[in-house]
C-alpha positions, -999 to 999 in steps of 0.1 A, spaced: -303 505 68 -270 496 74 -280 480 113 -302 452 93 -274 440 77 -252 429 109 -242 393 118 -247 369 93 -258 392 68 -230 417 68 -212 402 41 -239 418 13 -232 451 26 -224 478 7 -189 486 -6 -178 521 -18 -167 521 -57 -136 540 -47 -130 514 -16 -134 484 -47 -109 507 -64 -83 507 -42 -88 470 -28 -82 461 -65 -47 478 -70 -40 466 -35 -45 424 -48 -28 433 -82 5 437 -60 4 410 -42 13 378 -56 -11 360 -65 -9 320 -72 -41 313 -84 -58 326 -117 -87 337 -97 -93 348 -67 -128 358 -49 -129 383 -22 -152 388 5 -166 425 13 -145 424 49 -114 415 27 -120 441 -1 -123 464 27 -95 455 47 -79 459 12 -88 489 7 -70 496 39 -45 487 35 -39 507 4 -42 542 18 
């Protein structure tokens, strides 16, 4: 299922909850500026990343 979702639609792909996990920690380090912030799923998974 995960081939449908490419291009355009690849943003409403699915996220692991332990990849949301550790993209979450990973923006509650950084300094953030503004009192809310809304991530895309290629930045919660780059996140997530870069938390490991």
């Amino acid at each position: 299922m995960k081939f449908l979702l490419a291009g355009k639609l690849r943003r409403y792909r699915g996220i692991h909850a332990s990849d949301v996990a550790k993209a979450m920690v990973a923006a509650a380090l950084k300094t953030q500026k503004e009192p809310v912030t809304i991530y895309e799923s290629e930045v919660i998974v780059q996140l997530s990343m870069e938390a490991i």
